[in-house]
Biopython code that builds the backbone (N, CA, C, O; Angstrom):
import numpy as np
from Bio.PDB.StructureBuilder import StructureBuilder

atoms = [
    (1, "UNK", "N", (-15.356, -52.105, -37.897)),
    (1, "UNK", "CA", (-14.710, -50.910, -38.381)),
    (1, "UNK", "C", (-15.355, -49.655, -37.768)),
    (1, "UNK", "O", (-14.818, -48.568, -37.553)),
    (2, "UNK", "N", (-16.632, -50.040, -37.531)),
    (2, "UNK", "CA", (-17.246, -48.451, -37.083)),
    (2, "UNK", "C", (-16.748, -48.180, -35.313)),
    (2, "UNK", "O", (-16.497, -47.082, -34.817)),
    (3, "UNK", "N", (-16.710, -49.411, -34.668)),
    (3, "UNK", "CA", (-15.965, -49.238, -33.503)),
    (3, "UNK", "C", (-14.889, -48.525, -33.760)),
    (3, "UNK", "O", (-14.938, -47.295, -33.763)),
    (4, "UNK", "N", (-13.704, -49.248, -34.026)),
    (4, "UNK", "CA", (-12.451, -48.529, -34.064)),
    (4, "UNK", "C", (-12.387, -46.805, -34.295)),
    (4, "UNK", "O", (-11.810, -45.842, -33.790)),
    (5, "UNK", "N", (-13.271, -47.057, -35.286)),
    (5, "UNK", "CA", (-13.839, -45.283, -35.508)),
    (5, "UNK", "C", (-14.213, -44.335, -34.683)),
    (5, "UNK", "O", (-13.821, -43.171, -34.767)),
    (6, "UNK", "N", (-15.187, -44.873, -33.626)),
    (6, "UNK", "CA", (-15.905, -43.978, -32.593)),
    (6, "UNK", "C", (-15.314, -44.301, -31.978)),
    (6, "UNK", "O", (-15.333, -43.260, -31.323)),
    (7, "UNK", "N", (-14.257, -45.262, -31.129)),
    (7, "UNK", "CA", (-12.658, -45.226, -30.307)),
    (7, "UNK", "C", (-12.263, -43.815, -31.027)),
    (7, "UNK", "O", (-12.551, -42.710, -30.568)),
    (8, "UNK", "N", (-11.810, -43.968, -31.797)),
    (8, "UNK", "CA", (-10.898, -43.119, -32.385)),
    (8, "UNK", "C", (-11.559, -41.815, -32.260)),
    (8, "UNK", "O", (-10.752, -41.107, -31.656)),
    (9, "UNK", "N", (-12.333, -41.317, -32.452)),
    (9, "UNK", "CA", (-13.056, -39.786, -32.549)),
    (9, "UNK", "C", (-13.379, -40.074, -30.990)),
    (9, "UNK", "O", (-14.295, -39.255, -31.049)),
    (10, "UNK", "N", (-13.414, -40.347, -30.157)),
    (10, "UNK", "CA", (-14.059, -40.100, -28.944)),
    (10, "UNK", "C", (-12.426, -39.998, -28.027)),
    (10, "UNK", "O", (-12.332, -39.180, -27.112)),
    (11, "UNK", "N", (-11.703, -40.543, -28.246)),
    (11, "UNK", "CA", (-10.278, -40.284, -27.832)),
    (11, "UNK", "C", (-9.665, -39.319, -28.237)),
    (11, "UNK", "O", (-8.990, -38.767, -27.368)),
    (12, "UNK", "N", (-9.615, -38.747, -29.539)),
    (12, "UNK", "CA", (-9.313, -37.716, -30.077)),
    (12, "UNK", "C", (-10.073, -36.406, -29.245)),
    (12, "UNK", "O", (-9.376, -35.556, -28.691)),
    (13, "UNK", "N", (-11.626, -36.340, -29.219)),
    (13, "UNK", "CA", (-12.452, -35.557, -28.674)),
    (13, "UNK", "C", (-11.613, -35.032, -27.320)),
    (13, "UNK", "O", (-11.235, -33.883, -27.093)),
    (14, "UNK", "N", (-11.419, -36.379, -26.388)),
    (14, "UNK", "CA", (-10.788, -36.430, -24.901)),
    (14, "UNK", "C", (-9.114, -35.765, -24.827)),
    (14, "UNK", "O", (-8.497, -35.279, -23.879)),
    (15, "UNK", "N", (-8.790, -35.954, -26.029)),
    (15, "UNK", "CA", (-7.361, -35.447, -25.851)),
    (15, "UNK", "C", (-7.220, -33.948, -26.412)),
    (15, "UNK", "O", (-6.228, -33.232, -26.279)),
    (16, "UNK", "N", (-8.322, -33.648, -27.015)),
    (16, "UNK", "CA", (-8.150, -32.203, -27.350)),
    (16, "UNK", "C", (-8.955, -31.188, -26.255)),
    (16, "UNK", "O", (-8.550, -30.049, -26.019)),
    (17, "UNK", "N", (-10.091, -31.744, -25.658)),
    (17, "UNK", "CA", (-10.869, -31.491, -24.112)),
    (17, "UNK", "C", (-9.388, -31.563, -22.737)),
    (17, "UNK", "O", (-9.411, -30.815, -21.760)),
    (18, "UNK", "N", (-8.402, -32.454, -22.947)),
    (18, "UNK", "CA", (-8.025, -32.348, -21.822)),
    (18, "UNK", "C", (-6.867, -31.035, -22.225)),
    (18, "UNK", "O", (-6.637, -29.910, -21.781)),
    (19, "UNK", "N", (-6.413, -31.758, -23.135)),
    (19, "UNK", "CA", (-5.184, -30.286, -23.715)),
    (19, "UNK", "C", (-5.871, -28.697, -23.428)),
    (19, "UNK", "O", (-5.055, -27.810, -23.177)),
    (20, "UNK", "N", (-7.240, -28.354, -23.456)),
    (20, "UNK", "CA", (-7.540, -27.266, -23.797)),
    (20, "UNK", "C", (-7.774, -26.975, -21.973)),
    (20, "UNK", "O", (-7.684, -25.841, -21.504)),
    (21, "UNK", "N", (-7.996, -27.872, -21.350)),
    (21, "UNK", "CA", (-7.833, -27.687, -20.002)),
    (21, "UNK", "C", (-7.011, -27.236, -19.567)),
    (21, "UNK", "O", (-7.043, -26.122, -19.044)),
    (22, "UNK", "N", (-5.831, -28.100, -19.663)),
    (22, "UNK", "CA", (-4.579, -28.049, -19.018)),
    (22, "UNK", "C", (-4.178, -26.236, -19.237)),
    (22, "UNK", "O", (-4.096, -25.407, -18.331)),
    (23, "UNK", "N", (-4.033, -26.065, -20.329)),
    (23, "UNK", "CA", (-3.666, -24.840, -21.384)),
    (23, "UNK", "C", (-4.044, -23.619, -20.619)),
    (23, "UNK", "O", (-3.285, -22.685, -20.360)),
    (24, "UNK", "N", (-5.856, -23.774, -20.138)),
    (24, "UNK", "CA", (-6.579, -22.898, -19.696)),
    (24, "UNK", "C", (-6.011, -22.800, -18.383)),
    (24, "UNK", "O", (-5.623, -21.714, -17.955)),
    (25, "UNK", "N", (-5.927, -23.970, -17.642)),
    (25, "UNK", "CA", (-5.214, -23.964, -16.483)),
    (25, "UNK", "C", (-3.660, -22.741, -16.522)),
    (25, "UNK", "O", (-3.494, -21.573, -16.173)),
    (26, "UNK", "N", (-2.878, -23.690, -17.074)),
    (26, "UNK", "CA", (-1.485, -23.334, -17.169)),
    (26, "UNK", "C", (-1.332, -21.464, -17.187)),
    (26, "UNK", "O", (-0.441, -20.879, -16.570)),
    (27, "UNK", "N", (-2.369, -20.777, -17.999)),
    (27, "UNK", "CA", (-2.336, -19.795, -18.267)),
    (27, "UNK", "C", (-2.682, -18.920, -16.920)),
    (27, "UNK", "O", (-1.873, -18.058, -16.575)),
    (28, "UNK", "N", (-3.825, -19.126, -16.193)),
    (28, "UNK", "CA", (-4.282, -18.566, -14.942)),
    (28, "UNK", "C", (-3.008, -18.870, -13.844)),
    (28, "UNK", "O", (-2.709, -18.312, -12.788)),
    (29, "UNK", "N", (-2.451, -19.912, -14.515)),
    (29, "UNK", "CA", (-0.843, -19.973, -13.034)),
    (29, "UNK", "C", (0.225, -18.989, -13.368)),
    (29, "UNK", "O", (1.173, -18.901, -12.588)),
    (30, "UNK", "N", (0.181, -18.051, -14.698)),
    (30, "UNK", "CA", (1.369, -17.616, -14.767)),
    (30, "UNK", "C", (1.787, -16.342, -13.997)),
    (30, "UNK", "O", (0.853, -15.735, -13.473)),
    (31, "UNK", "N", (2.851, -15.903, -13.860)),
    (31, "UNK", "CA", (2.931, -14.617, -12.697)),
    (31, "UNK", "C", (1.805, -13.841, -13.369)),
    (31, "UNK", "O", (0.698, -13.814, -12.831)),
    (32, "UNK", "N", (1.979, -13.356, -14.248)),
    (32, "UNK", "CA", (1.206, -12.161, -14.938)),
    (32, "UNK", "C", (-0.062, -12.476, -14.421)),
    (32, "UNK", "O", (-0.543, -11.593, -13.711)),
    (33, "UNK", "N", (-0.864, -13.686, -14.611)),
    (33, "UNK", "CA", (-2.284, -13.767, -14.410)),
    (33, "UNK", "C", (-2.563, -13.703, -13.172)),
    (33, "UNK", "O", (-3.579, -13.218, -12.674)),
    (34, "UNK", "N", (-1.676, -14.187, -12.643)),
    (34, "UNK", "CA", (-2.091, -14.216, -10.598)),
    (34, "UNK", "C", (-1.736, -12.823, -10.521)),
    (34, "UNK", "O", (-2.871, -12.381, -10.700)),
    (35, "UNK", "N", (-0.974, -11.734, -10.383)),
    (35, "UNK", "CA", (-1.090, -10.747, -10.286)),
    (35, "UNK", "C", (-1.912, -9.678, -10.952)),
    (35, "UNK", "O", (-1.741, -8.500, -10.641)),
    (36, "UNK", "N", (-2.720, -10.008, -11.779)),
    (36, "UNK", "CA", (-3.873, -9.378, -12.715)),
    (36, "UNK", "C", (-5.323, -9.796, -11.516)),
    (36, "UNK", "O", (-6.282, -9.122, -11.141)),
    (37, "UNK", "N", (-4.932, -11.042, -11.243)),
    (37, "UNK", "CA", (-6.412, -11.671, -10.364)),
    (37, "UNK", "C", (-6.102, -10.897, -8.548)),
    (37, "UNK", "O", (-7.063, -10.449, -7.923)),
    (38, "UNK", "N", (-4.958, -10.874, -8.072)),
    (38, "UNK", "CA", (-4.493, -10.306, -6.987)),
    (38, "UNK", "C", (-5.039, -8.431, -7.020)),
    (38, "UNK", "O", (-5.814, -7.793, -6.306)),
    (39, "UNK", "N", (-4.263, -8.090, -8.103)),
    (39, "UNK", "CA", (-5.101, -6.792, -8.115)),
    (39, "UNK", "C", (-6.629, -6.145, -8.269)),
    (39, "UNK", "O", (-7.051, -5.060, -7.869)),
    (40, "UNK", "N", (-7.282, -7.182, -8.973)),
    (40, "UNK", "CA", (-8.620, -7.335, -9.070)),
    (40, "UNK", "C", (-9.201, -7.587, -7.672)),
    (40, "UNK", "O", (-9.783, -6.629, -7.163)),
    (41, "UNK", "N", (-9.130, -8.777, -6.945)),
    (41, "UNK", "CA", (-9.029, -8.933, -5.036)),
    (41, "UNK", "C", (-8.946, -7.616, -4.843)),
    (41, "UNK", "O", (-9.951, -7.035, -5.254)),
    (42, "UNK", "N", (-8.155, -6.940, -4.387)),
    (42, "UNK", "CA", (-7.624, -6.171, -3.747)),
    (42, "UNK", "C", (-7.945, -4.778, -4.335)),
    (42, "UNK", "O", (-7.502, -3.845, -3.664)),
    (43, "UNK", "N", (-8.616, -4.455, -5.436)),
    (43, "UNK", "CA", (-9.696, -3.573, -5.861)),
    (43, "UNK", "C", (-10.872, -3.744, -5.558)),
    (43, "UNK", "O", (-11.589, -2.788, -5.259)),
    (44, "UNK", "N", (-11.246, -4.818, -5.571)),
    (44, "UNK", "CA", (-12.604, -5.223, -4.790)),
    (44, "UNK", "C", (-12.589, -5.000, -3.657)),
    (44, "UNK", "O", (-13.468, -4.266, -3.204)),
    (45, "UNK", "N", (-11.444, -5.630, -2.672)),
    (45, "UNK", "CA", (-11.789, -5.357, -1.190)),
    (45, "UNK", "C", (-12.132, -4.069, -0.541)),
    (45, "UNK", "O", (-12.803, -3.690, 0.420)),
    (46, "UNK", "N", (-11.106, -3.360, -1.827)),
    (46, "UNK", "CA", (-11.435, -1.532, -1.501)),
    (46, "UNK", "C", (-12.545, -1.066, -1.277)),
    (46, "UNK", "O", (-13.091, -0.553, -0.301)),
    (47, "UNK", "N", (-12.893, -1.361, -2.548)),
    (47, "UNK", "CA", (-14.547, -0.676, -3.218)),
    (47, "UNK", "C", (-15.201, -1.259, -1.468)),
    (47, "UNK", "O", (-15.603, -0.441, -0.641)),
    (48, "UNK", "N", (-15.173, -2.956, -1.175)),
    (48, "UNK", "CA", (-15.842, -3.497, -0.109)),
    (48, "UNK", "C", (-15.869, -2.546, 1.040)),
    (48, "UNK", "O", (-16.847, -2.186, 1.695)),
    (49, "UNK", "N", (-14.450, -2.161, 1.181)),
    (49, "UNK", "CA", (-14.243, -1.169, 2.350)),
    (49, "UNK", "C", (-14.997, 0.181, 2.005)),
    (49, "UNK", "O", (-16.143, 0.278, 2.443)),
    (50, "UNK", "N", (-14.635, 0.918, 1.488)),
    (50, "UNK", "CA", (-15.205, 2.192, 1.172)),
    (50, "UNK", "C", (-16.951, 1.988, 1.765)),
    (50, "UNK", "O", (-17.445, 2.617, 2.701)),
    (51, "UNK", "N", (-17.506, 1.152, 1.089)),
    (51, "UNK", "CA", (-18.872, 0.798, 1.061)),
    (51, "UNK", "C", (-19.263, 0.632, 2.451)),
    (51, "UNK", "O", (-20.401, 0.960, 2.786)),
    (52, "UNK", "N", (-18.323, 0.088, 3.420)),
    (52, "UNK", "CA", (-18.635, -0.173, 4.725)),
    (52, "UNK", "C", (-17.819, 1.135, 5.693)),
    (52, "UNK", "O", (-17.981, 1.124, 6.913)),
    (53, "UNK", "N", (-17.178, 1.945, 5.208)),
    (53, "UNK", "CA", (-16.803, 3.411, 5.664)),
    (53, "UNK", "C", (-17.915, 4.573, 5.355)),
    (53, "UNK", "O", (-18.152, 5.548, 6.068)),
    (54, "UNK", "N", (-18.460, 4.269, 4.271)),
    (54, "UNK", "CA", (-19.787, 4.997, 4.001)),
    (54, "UNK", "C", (-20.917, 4.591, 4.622)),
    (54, "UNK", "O", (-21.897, 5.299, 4.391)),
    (55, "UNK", "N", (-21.157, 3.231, 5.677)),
    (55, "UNK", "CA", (-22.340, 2.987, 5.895)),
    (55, "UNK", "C", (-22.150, 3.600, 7.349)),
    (55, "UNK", "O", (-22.903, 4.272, 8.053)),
    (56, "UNK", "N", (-20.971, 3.157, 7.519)),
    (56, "UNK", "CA", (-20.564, 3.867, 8.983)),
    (56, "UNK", "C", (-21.092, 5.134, 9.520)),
    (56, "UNK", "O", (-21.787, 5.457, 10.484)),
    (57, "UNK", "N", (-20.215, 6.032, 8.053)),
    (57, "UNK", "CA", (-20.337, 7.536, 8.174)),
    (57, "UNK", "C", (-21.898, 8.139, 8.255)),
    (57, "UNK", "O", (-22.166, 9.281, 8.630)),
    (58, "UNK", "N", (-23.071, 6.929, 7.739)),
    (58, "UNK", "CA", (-24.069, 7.627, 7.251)),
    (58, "UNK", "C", (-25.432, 6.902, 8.748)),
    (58, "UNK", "O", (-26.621, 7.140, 8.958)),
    (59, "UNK", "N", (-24.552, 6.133, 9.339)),
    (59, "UNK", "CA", (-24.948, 5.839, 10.122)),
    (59, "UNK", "C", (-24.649, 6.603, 11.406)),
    (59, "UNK", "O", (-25.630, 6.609, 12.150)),
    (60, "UNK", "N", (-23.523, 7.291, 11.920)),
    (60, "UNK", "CA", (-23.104, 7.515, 12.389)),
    (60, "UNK", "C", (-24.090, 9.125, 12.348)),
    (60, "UNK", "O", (-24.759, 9.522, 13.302)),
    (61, "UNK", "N", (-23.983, 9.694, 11.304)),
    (61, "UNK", "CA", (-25.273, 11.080, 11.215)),
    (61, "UNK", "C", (-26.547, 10.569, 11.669)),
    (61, "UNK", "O", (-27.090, 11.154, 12.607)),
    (62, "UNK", "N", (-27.180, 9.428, 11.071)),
    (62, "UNK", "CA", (-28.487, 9.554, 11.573)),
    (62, "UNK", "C", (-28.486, 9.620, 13.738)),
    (62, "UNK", "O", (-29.219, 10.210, 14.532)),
    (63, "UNK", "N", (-27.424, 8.806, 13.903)),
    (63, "UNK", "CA", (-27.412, 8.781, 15.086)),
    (63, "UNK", "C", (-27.148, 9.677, 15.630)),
    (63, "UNK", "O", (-27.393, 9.549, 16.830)),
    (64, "UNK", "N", (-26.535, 11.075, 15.238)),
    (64, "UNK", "CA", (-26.252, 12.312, 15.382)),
    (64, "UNK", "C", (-26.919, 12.707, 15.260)),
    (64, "UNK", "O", (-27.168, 13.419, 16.232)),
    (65, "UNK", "N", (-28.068, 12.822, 14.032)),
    (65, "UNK", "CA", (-29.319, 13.577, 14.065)),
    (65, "UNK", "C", (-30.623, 13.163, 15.582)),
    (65, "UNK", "O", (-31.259, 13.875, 16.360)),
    (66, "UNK", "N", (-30.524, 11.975, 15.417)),
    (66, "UNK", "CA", (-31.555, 11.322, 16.573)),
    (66, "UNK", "C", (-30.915, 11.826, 18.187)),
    (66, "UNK", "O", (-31.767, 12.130, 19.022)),
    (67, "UNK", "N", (-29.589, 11.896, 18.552)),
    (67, "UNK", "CA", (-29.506, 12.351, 19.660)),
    (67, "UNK", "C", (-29.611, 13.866, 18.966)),
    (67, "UNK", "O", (-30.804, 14.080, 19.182)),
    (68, "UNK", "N", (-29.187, 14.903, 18.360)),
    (68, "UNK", "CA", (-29.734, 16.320, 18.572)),
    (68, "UNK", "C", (-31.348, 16.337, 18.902)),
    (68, "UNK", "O", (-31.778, 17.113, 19.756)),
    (69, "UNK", "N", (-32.424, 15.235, 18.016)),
    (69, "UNK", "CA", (-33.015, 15.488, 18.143)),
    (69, "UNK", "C", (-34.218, 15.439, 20.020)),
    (69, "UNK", "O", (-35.056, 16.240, 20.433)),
    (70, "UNK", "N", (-33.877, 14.592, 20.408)),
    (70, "UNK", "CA", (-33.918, 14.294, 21.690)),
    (70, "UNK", "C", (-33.194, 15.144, 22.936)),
    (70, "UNK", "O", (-33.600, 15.330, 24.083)),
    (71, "UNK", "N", (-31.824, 15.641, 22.198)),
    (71, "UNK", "CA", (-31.358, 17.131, 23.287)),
    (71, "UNK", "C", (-32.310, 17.928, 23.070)),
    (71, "UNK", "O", (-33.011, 18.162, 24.054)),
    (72, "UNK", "N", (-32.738, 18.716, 21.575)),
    (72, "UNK", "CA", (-33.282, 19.764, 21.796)),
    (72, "UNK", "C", (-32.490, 20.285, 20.717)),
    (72, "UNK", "O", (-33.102, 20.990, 19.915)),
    (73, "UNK", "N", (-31.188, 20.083, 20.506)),
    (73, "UNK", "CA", (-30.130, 20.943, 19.765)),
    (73, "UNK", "C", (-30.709, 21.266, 17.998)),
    (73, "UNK", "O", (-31.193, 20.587, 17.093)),
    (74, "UNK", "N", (-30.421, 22.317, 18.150)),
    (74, "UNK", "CA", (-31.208, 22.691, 16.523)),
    (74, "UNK", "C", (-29.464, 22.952, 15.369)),
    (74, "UNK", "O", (-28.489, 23.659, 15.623)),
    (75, "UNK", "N", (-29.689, 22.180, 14.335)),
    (75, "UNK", "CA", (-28.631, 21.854, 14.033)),
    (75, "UNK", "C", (-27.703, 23.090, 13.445)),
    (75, "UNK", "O", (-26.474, 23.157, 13.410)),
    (76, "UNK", "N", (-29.061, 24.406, 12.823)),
    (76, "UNK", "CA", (-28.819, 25.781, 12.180)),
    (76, "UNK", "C", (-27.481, 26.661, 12.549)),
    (76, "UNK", "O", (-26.526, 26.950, 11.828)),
    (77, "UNK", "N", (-27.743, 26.986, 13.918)),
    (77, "UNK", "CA", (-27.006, 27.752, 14.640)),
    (77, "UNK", "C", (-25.800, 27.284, 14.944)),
    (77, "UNK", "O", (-25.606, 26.068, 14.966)),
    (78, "UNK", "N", (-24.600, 28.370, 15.283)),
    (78, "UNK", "CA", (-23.688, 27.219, 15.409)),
    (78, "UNK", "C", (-23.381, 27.221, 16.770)),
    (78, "UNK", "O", (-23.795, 28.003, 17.626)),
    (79, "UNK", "N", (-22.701, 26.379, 16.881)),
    (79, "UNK", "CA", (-22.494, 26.314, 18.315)),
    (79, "UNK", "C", (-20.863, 26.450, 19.214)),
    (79, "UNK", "O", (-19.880, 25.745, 18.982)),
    (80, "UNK", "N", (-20.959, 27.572, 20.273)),
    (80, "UNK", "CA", (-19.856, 27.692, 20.773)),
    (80, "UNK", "C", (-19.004, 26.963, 21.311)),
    (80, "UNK", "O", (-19.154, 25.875, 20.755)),
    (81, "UNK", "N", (-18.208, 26.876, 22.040)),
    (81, "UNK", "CA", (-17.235, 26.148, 23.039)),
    (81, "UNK", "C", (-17.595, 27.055, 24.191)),
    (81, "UNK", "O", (-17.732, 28.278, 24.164)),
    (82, "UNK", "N", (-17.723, 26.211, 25.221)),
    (82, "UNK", "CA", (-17.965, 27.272, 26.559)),
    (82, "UNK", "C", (-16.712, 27.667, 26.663)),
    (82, "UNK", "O", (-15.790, 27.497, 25.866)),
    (83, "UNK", "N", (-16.725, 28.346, 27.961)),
    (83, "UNK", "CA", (-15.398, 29.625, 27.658)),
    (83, "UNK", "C", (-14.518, 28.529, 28.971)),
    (83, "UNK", "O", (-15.074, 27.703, 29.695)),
    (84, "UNK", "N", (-12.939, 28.899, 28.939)),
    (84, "UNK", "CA", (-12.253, 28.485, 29.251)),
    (84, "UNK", "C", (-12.184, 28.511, 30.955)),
    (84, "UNK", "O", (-11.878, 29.525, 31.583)),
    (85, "UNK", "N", (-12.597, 26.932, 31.715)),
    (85, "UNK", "CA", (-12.330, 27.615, 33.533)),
    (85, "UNK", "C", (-10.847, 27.179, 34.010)),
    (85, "UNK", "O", (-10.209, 26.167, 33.721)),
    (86, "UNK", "N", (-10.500, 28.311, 34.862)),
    (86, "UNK", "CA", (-9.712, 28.292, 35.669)),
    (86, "UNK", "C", (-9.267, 27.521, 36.463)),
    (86, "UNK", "O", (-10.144, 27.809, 37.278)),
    (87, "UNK", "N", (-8.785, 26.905, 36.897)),
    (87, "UNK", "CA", (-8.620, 25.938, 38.060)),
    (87, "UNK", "C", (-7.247, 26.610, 39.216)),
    (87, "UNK", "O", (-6.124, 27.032, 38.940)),
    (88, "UNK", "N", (-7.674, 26.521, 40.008)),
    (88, "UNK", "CA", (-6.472, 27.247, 40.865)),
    (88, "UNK", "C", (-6.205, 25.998, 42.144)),
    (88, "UNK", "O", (-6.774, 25.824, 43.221)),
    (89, "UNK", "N", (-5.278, 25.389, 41.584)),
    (89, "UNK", "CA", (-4.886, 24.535, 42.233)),
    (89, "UNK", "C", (-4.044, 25.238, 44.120)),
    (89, "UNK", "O", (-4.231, 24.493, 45.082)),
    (90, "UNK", "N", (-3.635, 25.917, 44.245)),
    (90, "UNK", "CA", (-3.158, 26.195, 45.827)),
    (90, "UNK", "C", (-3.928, 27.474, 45.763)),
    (90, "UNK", "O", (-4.297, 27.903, 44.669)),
    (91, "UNK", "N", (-4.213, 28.158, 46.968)),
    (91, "UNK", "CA", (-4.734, 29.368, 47.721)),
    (91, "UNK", "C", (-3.350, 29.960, 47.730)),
    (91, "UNK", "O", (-2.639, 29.411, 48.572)),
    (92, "UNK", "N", (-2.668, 31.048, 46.953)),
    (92, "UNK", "CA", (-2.545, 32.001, 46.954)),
    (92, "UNK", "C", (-1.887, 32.952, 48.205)),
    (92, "UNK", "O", (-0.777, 33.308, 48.601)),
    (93, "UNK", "N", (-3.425, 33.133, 48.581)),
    (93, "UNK", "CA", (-3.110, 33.854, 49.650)),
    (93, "UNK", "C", (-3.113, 33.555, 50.964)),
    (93, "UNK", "O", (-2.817, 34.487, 51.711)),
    (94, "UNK", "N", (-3.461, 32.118, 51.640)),
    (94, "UNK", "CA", (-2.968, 31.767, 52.692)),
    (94, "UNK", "C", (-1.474, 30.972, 52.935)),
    (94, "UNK", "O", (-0.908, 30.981, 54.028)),
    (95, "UNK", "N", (-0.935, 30.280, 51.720)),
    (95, "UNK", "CA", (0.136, 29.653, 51.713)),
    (95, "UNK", "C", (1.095, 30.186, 50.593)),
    (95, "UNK", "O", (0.724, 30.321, 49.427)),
    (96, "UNK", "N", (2.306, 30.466, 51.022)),
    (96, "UNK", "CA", (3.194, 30.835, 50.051)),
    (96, "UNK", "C", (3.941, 30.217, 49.947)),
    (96, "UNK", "O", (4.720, 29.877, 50.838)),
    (97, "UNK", "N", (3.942, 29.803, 48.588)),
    (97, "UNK", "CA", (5.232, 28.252, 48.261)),
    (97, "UNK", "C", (5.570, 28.809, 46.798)),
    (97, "UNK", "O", (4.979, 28.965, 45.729)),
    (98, "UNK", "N", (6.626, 28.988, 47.245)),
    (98, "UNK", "CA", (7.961, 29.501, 46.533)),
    (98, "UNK", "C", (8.635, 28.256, 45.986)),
    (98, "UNK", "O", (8.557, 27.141, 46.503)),
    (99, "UNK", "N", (9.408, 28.613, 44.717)),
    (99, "UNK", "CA", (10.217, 27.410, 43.890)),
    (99, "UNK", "C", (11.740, 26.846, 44.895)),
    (99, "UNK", "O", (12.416, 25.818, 44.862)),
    (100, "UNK", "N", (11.798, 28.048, 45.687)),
    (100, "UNK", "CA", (13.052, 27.636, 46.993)),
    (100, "UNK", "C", (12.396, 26.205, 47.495)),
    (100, "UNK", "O", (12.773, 25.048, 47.308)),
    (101, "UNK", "N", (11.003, 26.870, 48.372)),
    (101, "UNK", "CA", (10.588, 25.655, 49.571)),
    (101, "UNK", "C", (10.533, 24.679, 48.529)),
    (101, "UNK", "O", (10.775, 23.649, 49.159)),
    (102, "UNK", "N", (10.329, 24.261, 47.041)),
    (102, "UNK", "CA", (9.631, 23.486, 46.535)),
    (102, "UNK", "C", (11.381, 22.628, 46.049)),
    (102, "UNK", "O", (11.085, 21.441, 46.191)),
    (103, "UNK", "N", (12.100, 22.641, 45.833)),
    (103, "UNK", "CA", (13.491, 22.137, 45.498)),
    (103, "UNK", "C", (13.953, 21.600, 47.283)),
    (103, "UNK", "O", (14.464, 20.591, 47.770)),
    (104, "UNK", "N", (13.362, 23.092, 47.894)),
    (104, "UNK", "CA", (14.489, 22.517, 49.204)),
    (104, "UNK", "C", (13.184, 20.905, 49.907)),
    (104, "UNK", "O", (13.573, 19.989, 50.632)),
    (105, "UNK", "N", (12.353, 21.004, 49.601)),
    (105, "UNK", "CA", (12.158, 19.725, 49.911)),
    (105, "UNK", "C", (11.686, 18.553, 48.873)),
    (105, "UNK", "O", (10.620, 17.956, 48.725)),
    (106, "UNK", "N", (12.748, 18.501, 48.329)),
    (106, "UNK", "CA", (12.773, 17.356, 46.875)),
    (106, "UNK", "C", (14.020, 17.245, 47.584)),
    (106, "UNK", "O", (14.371, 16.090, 47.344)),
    (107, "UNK", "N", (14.833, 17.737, 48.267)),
    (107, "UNK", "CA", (16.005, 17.286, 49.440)),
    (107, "UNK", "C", (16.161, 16.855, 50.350)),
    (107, "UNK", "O", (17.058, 16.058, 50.623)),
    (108, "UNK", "N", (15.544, 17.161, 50.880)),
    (108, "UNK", "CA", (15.341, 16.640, 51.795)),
    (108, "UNK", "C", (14.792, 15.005, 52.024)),
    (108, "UNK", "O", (13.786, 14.504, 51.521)),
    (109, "UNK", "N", (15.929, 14.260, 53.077)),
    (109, "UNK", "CA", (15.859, 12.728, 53.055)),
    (109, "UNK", "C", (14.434, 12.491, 54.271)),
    (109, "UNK", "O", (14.168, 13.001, 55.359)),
    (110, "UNK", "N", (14.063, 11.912, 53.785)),
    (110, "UNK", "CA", (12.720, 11.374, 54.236)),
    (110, "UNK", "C", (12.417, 9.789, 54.972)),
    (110, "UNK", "O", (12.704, 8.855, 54.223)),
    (111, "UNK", "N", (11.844, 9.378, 56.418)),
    (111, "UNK", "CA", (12.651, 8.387, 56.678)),
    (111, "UNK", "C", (12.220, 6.782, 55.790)),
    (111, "UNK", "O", (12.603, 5.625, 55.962)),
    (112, "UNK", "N", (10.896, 7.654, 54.450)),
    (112, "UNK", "CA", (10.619, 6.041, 53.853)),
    (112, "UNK", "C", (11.478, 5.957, 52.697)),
    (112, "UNK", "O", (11.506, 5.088, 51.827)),
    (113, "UNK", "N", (12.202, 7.046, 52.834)),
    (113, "UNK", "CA", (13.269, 6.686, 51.488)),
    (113, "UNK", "C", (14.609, 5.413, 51.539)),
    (113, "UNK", "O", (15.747, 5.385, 52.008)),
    (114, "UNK", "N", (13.803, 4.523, 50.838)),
    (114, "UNK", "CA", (14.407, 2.929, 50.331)),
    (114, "UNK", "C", (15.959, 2.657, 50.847)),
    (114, "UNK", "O", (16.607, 2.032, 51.686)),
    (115, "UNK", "N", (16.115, 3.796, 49.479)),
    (115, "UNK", "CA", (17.870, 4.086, 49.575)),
    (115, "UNK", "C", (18.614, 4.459, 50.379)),
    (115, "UNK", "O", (19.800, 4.528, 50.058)),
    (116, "UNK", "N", (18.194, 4.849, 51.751)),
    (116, "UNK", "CA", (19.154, 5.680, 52.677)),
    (116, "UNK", "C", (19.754, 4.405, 53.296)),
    (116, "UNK", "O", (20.977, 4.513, 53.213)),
    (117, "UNK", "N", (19.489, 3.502, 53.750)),
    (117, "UNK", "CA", (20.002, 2.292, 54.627)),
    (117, "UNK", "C", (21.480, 1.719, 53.571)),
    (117, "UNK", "O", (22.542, 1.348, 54.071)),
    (118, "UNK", "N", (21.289, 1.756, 52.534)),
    (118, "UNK", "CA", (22.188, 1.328, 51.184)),
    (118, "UNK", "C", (23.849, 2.227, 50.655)),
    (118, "UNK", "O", (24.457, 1.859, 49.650)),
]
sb = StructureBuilder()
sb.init_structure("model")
sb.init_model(0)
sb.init_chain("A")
sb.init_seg("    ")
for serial, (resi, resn, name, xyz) in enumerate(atoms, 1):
    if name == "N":
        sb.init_residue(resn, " ", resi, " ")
    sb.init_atom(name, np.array(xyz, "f"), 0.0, 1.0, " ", f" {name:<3s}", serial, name[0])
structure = sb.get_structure()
């Protein structure tokens, strides 16, 4: 009789252990919970990111500080833009090329031009 008994309570034990599984399970599959755990992910990854945009940024100064410090550059003062150079692509005054000469030979057929044989 005491067998049948501890069968009995130890099966009982197992069927209320597996039910409370399943249950626990079943609940973490439902839309609601996967999208509660998805947003949690994906708040985390943030925070993850941020954390590695800040190490960047703070890395990125010291290395800014270490090259000023090696130019010379003192960080106080501020600092200009040099002033704007000129570039003068043709001379002016030995060649005069006018928007005429510059059309009339964009007309002119040329003998490596592809298309003329065609």
């Amino acid at each position: 009789m005491f067998r049948r008994t501890f069968w009995f309570t130890a099966g009982a034990a197992a069927g209320v252990w597996a039910t409370t599984k399943v249950n626990r399970k079943l609940k973490q599959l439902t839309p609601e919970s996967l999208a509660a755990r998805t947003a949690d992910k994906a708040v985390e990854a943030g925070h993850r990111l941020k954390d590695f945009a800040l190490d960047i940024k703070s890395g990125m100064a010291q290395r800014e500080a270490e090259l000023n410090d090696v130019l010379g550059i003192d960080g106080s003062e501020p600092r200009e833009l040099p002033a704007r150079r000129r570039l003068v692509a043709l001379d002016t005054t030995s060649q005069q090329y006018t928007k005429q000469q510059h059309t009339k030979q964009q007309h002119t057929k040329h003998s490596y031009d592809r298309n003329e044989d065609h």
